[in-house]
C-alpha positions in Angstrom: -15.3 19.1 15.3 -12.6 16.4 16.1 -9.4 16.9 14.4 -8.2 13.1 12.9 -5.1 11.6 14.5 -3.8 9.8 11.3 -3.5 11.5 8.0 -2.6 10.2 5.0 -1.7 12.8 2.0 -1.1 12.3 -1.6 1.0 14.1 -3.8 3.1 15.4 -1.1 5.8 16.6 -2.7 3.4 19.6 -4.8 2.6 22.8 -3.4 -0.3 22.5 -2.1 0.4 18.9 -0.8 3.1 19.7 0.7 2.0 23.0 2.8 -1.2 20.7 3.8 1.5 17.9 5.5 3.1 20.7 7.2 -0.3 22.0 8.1 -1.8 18.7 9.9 2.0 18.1 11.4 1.9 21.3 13.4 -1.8 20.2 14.8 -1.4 19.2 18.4 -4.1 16.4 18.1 -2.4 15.0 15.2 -0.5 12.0 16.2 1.1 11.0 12.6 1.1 12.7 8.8 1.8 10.0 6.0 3.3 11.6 3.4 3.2 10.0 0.2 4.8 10.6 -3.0 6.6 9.5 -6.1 9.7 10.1 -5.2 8.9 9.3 -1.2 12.1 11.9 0.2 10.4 14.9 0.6 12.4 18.1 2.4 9.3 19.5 4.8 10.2 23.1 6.8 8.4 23.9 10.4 9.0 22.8 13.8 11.0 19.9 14.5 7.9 18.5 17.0 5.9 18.7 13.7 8.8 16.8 11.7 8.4 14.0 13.9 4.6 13.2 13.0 5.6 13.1 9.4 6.4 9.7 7.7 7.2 9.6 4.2 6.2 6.7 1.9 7.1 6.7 -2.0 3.9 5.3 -4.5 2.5 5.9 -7.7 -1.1 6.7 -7.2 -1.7 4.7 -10.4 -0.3 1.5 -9.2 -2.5 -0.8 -8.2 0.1 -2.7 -6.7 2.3 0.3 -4.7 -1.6 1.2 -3.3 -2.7 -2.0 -2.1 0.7 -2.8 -0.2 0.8 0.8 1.0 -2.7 0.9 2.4 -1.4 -2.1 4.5 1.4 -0.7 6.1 -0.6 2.5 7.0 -3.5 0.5 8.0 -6.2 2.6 9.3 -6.3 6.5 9.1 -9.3 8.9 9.8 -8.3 11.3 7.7 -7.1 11.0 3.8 -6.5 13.2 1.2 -5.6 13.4 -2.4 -3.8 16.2 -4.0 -2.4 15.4 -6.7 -3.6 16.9 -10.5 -1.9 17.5 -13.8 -2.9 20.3 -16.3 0.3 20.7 -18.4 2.8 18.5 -19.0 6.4 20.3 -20.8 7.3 16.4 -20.9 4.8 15.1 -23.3 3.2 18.8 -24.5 0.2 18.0 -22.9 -2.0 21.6 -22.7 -5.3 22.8 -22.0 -7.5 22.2 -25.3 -9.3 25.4 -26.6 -10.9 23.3 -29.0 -12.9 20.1 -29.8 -10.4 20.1 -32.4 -7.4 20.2 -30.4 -8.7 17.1 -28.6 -6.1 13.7 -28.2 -6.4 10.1 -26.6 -2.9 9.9 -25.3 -3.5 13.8 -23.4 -7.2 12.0 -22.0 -5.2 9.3 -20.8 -2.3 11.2 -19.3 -5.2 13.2 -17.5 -7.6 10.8 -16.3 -4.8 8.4 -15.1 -3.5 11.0 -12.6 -7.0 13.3 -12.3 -9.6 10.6 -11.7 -8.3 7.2 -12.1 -5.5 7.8 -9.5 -8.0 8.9 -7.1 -10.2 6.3 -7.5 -7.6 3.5 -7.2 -6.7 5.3 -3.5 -10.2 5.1 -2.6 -10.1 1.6 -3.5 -7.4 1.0 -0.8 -8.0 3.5 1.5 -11.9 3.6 2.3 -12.8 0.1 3.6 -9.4 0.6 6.2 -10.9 3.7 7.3 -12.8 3.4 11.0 -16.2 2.2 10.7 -17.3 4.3 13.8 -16.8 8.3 14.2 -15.8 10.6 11.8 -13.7 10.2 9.2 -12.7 12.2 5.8 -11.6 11.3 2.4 -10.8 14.3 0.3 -9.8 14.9 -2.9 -8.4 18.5 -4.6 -11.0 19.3 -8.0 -11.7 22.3 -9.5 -14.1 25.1 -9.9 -13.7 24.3 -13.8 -15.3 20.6 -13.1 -18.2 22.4 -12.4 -21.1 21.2 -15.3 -23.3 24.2 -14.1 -20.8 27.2 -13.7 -19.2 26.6 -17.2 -19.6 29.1 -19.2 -16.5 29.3 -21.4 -15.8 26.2 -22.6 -12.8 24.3 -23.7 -10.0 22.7 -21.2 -11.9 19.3 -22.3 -10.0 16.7 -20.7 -9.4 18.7 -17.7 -12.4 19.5 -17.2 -13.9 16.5 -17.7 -11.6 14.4 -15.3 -12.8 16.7 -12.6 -15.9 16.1 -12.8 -15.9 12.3 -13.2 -13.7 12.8 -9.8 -16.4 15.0 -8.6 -18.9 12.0 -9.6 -16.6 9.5 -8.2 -16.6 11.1 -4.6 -20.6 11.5 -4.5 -20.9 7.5 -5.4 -18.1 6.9 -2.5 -20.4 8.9 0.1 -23.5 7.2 -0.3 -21.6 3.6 -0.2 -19.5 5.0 3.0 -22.7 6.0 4.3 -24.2 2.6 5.1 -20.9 1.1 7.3 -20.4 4.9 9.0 -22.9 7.6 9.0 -20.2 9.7 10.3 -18.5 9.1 7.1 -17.7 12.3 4.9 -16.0 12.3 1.6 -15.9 15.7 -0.3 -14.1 17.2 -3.2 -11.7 20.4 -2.5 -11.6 23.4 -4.9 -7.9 24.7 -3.7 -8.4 28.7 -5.8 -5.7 29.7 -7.8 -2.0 28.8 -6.2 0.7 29.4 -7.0 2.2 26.4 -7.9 3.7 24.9 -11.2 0.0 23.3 -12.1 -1.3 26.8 -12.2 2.0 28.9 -13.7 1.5 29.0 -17.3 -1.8 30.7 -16.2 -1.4 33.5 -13.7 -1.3 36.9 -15.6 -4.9 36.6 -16.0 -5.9 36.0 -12.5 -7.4 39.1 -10.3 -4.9 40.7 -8.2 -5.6 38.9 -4.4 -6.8 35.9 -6.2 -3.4 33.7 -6.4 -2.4 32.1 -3.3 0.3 30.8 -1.1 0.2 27.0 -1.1 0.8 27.4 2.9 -2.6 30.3 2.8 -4.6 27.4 0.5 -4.1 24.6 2.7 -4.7 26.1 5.8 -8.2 27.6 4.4 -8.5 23.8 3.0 -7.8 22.3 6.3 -10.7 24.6 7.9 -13.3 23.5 5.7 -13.0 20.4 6.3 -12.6 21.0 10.3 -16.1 22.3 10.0 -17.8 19.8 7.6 -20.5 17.0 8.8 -22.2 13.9 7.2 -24.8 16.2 5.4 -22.0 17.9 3.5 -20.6 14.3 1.9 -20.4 14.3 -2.0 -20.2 17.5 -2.6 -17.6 20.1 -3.8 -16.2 23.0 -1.6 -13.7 25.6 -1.7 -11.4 27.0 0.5 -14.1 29.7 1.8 -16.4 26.5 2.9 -18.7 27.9 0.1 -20.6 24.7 -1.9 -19.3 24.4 -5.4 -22.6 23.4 -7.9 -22.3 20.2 -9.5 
């Protein structure tokens, strides 16, 4: 497949955002890596011929405004991808419910605004910019636990229910893309376990050989979607390239 020459990446100062930056930097056919985040000054290790693709940009993925004027100094990219997510929040003592019971608006909110909604307003910016001839990607990191068919436990409500609707979200985006660029693809990423502040609170119970490096996660990330075509748009994969069931 051909690798993209512009990529734009979202939440790029978390773990796995991060470690995908440095990932498409040290790609020879990569020309530039737009890094975005919040805080837009982001410290970034590897070679210094990768450190020269990268240009950081600082936006809040649910500004409308910091988007739209972002998307036009970019201007077109071939490749972009959204990693950002909450789960937890020590700030507001936002958790994963365990109950129906233990449901609250202002947790929905905090978790749709940065789970779905924030995704959604990229795509709003990002996709019609995006070449209209060749392939192009627009990715976004979900989850395994946004799965309505593999869920067999229950509970994590909002969380899990933001994934989906993102999950949603990216299958409506593929059939629209479809019809200006049937090379189009836009997927939805399911990262595993990493170790990263997102999944902390919840690592003694994952198998031994299951918790990865955010470096190990993005590169398995970055060779899915290497290997993805037009058929494989608006659906959910994980880092093995195996299809996630809606």
């Amino acid at each position: 497949m051909t690798d993209p020459r512009t990529v734009v990446i979202f939440g790029a100062s978390g773990g796995i955002g991060r470690a995908l930056v440095e990932t498409y930097a040290g790609m020879s056919a990569v020309e530039t890596v737009h890094a975005v985040s919040r805080g837009g000054d982001i410290s970034f290790e590897g070679s210094p011929a990768g450190q020269e693709k990268i240009a950081q940009h600082q936006a809040d993925i649910t500004s409308d405004s910091d988007l739209e004027a972002l998307a036009t100094r970019i201007g077109a990219a071939d490749m972009v991808i959204v990693a950002t997510g909450i789960l937890t929040d020590q700030g507001t003592g936002l958790s994963p419910e365990k109950s129906y019971r233990h449901q609250d608006k202002a947790a929905f909110e905090q978790v749709f605004g940065i789970n779905t909604i924030g995704p959604a307003l990229v795509a709003k910016h990002f996709l019609g910019r995006m070449p209209r001839k060749g392939r192009t990607v627009f990715a976004a990191l979900a989850a395994r636990v946004g799965s309505i068919s593999d869920n067999g436990l229950g509970g994590w409500h909002a969380y899990r229910a933001s994934k989906a609707a993102l999950c949603m979200l990216m299958r409506n985006y593929a059939i629209e893309v479809a019809r200006k660029n049937e090379d189009a693809i836009c997927v939805c990423l399911h990262p595993g376990t990493v170790d990263t502040g997102l999944s902390a609170p919840f690592q003694g119970n994952v198998p031994e050989g299951k918790l990865f490096t955010p470096e190990y996660s993005a590169k398995c990330l970055a060779s899915v979607l290497s290997q993805l075509t037009p058929k494989d748009s608006g659906k959910q994969f994980d880092w093995a390239g195996a299809e996630v069931p809606a």
